[in-house]
N, C-alpha and C positions, 0 to 999 in steps of 0.2 A: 328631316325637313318636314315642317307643316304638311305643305301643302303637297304632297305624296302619300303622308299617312293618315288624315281623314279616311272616317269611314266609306264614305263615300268612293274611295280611291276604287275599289274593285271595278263601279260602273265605267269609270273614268276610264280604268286597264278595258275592259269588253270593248269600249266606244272605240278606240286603238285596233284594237285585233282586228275591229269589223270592217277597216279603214282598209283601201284600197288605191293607189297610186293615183289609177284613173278615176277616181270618185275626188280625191284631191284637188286634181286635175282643173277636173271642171268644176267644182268650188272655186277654184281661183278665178275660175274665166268670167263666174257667176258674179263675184266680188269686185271686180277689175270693171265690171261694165255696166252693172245696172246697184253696186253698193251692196247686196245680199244674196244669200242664199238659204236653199229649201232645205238642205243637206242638215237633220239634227245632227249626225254627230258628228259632223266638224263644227257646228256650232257648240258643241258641247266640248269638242278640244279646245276651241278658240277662248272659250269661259275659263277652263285649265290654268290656259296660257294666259288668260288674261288677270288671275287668284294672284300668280309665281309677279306678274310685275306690279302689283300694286307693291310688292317689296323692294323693289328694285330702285334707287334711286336714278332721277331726272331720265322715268324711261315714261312710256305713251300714256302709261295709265295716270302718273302723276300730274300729265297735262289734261288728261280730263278731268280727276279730280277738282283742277283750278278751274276750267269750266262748270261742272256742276256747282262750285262757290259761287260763282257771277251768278249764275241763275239764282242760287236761291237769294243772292243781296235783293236781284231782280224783284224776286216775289215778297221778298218782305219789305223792301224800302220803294217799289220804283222802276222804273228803266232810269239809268245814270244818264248825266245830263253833260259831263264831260269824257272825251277821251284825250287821255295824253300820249305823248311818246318823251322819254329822256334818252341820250346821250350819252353821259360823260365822259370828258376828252381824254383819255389815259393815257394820248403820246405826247399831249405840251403842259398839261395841267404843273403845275409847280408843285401843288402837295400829293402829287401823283411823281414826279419826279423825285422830291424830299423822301418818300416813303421809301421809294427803291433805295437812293443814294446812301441813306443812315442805316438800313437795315443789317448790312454786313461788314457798313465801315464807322471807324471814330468819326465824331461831329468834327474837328479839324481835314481829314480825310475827305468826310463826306463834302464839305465847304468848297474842299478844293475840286474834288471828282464835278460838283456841280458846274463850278466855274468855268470845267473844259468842255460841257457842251453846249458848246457854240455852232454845232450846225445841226442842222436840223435831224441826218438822218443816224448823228449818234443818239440823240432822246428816242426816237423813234426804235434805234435799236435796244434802248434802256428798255424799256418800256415793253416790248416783245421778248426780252430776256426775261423779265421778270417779273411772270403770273400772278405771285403771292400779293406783293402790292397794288398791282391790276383790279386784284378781287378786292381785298381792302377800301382801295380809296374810292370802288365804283358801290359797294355797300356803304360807305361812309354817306358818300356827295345824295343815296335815294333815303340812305335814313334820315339826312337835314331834310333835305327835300320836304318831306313829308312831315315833318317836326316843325319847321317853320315855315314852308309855304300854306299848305294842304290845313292844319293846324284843325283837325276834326272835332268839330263844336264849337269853334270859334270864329271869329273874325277873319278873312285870308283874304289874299288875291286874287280868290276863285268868288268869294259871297265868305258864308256858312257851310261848309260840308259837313255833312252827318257821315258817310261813310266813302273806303275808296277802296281798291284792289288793283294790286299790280301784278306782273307775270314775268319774269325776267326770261330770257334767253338771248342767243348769243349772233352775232353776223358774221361775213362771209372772212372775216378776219379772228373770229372767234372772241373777239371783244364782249362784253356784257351789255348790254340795256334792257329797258321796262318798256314795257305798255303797259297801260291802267286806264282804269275808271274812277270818275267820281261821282258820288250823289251830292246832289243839294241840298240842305234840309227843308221840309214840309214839300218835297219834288214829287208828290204822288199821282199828283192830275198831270206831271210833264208831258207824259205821251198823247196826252189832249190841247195841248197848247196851242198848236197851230188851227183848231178848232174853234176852240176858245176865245182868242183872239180876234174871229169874223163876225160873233156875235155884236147885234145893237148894243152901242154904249158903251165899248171896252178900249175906246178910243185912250182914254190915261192909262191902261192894262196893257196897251201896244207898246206905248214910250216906255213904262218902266221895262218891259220887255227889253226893248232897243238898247235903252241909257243901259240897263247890265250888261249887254254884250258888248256894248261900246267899252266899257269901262274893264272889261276883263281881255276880250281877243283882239281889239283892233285901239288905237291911240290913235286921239284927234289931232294931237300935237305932232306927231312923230310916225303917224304910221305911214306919211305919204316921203318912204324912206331915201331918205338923202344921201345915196352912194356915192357922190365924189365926195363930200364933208367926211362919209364913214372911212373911205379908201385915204384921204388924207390925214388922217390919225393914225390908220393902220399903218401909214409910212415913217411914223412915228415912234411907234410902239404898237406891241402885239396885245390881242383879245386877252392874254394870260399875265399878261405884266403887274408888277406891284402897284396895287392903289392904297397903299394904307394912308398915304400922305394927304390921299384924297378924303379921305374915311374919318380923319382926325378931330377934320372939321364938318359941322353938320349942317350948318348953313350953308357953306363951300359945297357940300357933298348935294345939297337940294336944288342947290340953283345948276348945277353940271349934273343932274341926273337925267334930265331928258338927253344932252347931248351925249350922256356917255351910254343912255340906254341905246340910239343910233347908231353909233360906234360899236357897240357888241352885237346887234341885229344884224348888221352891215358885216360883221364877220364872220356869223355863224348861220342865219338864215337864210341866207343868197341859195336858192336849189340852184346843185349844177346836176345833168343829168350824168348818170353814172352805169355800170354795167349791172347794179342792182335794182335800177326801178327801170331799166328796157330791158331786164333778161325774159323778160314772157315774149317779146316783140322780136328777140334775136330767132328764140324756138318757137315762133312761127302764132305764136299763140295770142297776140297783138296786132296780127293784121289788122282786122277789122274795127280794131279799136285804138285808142291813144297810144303812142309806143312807149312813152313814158306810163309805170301805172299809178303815180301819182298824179297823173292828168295833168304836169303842169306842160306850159306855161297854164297859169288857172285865167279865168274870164275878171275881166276887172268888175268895180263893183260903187259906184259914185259913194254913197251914201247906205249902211244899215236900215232895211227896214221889211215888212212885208210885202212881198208881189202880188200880181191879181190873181192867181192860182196858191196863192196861201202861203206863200214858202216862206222862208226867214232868209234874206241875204245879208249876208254881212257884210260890212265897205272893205272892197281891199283898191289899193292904187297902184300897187306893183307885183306884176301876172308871175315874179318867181320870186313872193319871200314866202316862205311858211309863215304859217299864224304862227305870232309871236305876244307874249307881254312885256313890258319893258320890265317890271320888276322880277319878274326868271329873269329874264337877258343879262341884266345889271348883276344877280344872285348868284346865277350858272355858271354863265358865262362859257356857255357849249349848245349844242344846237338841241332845240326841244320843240313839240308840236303840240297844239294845244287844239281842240277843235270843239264847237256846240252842237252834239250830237241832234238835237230837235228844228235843225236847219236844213232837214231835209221831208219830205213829204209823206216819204216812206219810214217813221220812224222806228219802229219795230225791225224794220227788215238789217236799218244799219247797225241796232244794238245785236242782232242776229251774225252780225257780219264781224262786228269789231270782237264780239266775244269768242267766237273761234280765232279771227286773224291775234287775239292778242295769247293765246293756250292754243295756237294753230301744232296740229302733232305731225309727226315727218315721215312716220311708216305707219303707211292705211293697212286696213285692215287685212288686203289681198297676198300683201306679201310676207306675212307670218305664214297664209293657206301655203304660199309659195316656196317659203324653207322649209315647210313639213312636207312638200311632195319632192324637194331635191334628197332628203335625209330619206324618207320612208324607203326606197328603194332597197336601200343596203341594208337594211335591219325589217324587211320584212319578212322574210322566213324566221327570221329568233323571235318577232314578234306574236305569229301565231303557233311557232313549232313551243314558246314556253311558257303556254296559255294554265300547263298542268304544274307548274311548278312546285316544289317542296316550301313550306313553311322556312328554313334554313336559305332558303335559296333567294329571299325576297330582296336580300339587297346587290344581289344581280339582276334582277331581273329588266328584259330588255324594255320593257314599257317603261316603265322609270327614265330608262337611258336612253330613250326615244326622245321623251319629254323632254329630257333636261337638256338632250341636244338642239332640239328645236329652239327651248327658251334661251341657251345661250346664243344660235343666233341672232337670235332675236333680239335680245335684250346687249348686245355687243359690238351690234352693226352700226350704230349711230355714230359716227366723230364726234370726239369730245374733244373742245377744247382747252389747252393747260389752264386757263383762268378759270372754267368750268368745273373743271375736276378739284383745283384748288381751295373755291368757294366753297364745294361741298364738304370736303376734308375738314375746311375750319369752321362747318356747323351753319354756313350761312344757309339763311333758305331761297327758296326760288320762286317765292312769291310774299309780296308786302300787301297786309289788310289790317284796317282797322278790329278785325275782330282777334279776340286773344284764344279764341278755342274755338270747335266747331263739333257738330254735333249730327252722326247721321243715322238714319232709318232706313232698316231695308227693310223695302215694302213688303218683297215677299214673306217677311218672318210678322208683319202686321198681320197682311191677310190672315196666315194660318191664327195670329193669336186671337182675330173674332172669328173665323169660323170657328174654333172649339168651344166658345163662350154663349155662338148664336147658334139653339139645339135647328129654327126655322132655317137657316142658312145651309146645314148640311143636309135637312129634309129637301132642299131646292136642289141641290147639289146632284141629288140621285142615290144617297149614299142609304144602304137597306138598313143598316143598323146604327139607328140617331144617338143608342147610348153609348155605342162603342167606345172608350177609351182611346183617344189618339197619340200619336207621337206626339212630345213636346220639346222643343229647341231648348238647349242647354248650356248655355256659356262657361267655359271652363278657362281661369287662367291661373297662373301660378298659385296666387292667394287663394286660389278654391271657385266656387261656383258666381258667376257675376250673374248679376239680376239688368236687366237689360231697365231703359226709361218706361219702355209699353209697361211691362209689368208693374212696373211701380206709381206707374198713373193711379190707378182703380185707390190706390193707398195714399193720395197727393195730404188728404186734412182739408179743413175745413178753412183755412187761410188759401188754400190753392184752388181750392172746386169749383171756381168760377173758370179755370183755366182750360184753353180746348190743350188737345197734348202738343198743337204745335207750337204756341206759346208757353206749356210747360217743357218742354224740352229746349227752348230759347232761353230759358231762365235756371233752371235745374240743372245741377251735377252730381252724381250720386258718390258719394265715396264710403268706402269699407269702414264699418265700424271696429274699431278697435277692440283686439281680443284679450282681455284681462284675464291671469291666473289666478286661482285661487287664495293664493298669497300676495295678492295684490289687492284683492279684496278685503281679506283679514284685515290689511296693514290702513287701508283708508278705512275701516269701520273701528279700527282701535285709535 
């Protein structure tokens, strides 16, 4: 395994032997109560452990990874000007039903299997039998999603989005959904907007402000929603029913689309509170604040516009629907939240907020210190009694099998659920962005490559001999030695040398040049 036989591994093995229960201990205590600790070398285990899961699927590090992408959308487009949340329904959806039904049986079979659930809590038990379609049709319903709502560089029902990022994980049923972001395009002054806006003379700068949000999170027509009209349809027919007949016709389908956008609002964004938005309030942690933590009932709201403290409100008329848009409602047809992030005062703080709650991770940091101080116990004597170990002996050795203890708790304690595990099995990923690759730098392998380059920087440094020859980082993979982007800056050409590296590295991808034999040369020169 990699990450045991780095060279480096000896220091790793020392940082272990010099580890002590009660040094553990209270690194936990350190971590649990103020976020850190002074302790290097549990900081230097914690690094270890934290190498081993960046391999590990759907474990902590690949939620920060999704983190570190927001940020960096952050710094190169913006603070994102939308946050969503999706849904989708996987216990009545019909093409969520179809998918289970046909999978294991003939289309005449599956026709009739459909037919016999007529009550609710056999789809429901369909649907919980069967993950594989689960994962399926809850990747289908964010891949349209995003193909024709979102439509990036186009026209949408959002504006123009230039980019977005979504994060999937799973609820207390272990279902799937996304939270995400979006940019807008030319969104770079966003985080100035509420600023902006108070200035003299930006009095048309305010309406077109308003007229967008009007036209995207709130409807003039419709959003002062009509629940006995909604709840009388719904006694009709269900949020999931066939509309094709409706669909047929386009003029039929225009003039019944505000009533049928009401009708699916009415069914899927009514909040009712639940054990997951008051479970802070049950554990104690809600006293002093809303017991619900989506704050609803919310404050009504006559009219969108700016207040005399600068804020952006937007009209709402009913204190429990979620922000909705009619055209998701009408498309979805499952419950989704849409919100304008720069409607609030503090806008920094909530892009601060929504980017962790949407890559929020579930085991902090404290309680990895915590199964290395329940495991160290047993295996401390073999840990320093096999400090002398023989060359032969290395793949006993109890440092290894401390680690690997740890990391398997570690990386094993989480519940996963069967939809979860399924998605990953069929390649799906666990996060949707516009961008098709991504490209990182570690700083510290920067630094070192301009300190060797700047002879001033290591004279400041302290360092007594400025020509010494230094270590130099050396990428090894299968194909032989990889030449990292730093290195290959200084060499960009005179078509790129207007580029800083963090723009050449946004554009550039280096690939392997192809190795030709000899006889391969011959044969194209004859």
């Amino acid at each position: 395994m990699l990450s045991v036989t780095r060279k480096n591994f000896p220091e790793v093995e020392r940082t272990v032997r010099s580890l002590t229960a009660e040094r553990l201990e209270l690194a936990k205590t350190e971590l649990e109560t103020v976020g850190r600790t002074g302790d290097e070398d549990v900081k230097q285990l914690l690094k270890s452990l934290s190498l081993y899961g960046f391999r590990q699927p759907m474990s902590r590090e690949s939620r920060l990874s999704m983190r570190r992408k927001i940020k960096s959308d952050i710094i190169r487009d913006g603070i994102p000007a939308i946050w969503f949340t999706l849904n989708p329904n996987d216990i009545t959806n019909p093409v969520k039903l179809r998918l289970a039904a046909y999978r294991t049986r003939d289309p005449d079979e599956a026709e009739a299997f459909l037919t016999s659930l007529d009550l609710a809590y056999k789809r429901t038990r369909l649907a919980i039998s069967d993950p594989l379609s689960s994962a399926v049709f809850f990747h289908r319903e964010v891949s349209m999603f995003f193909k024709h709502y979102v439509k990036t560089g186009k026209e949408s029902v959002f504006g123009r989005i230039s980019r977005y990022f979504g994060a999937v994980e799973t609820n207390e049923r272990g279902a799937l959904h996304v939270h995400g972001l979006l940019w807008l395009q030319g969104n770079m002054h966003l985080s100035s907007i509420l600023r902006d806006v108070e200035e003299e003379g930006k009095a048309a700068y305010r309406e077109r402000v308003t007229q967008y949000v009007d036209s995207v999170f709130t409807e003039p027509m419709i959003q002062d929603l009509d629940q006995e009209a909604s709840s009388a349809v719904q006694a009709e027919r269900s949020v999931t029913s066939d509309i094709s007949s409706l669909l047929e016709n386009s003029q039929q389908f225009a003039a019944a689309f505000d009533e049928e956008a009401n009708f699916c609002a009415g069914a899927t964004q009514i909040h009712t509170h639940s054990p997951t938005c008051v479970k802070y309030a049950i554990r104690g942690r809600g006293k002093l604040r809303d017991p619900c933590r989506f704050k609803a009932p919310w404050r009504l709201a006559e009219r969108t516009a700016f207040t005399d403290e600068g804020v952006l409100q937007i009209r709402r008329t009913h204190s429990m629907v979620n922000r909705w848009n009619k055209a998701m409602a009408v498309g979805l047809r499952h419950n989704h939240d849409i919100s304008f992030i720069a409607t609030q005062c503090k806008t920094m703080a909530i892009v601060f907020y929504v980017t962790n709650y949407a890559t929020k991770v579930e085991d902090p940091v404290w309680k990895r210190v915590a199964a290395a101080t329940e495991l160290f116990p047993a295996t401390d004597e073999s840990i320093v009694g096999n400090s002398k170990a023989s060359e032969a002996d290395r793949g006993q050795n109890q440092t290894r099998q401390f680690l690997m203890k740890v990391a398997n708790r570690i990386f094993t304690e989480r519940a996963l659920s069967q939809v979860e595990v399924v998605a990953h099995l069929l390649g799906y990923p666990t996060e949707f962005a516009s961008n098709d690759a991504w490209t990182f730098l570690n700083v510290s392998s920067l630094y070192w490559h301009i300190f060797r380059l700047w002879r001033h920087l290591r004279r400041e440094s302290g360092m007594e001999v400025v020509d010494e020859p230094l270590e130099e980082t050396v990428f090894l993979e299968e194909g032989g030695e990889r030449i990292s982007l730093v290195q290959a800056y200084p060499h960009r050409g005179k078509l790129l040398e207007g580029l800083s590296l963090y723009d050449y590295m946004s554009i550039v991808r280096l690939k392997r040049k192809e190795s030709r034999t000899r006889r391969d040369v011959m044969l194209k020169t004859t």
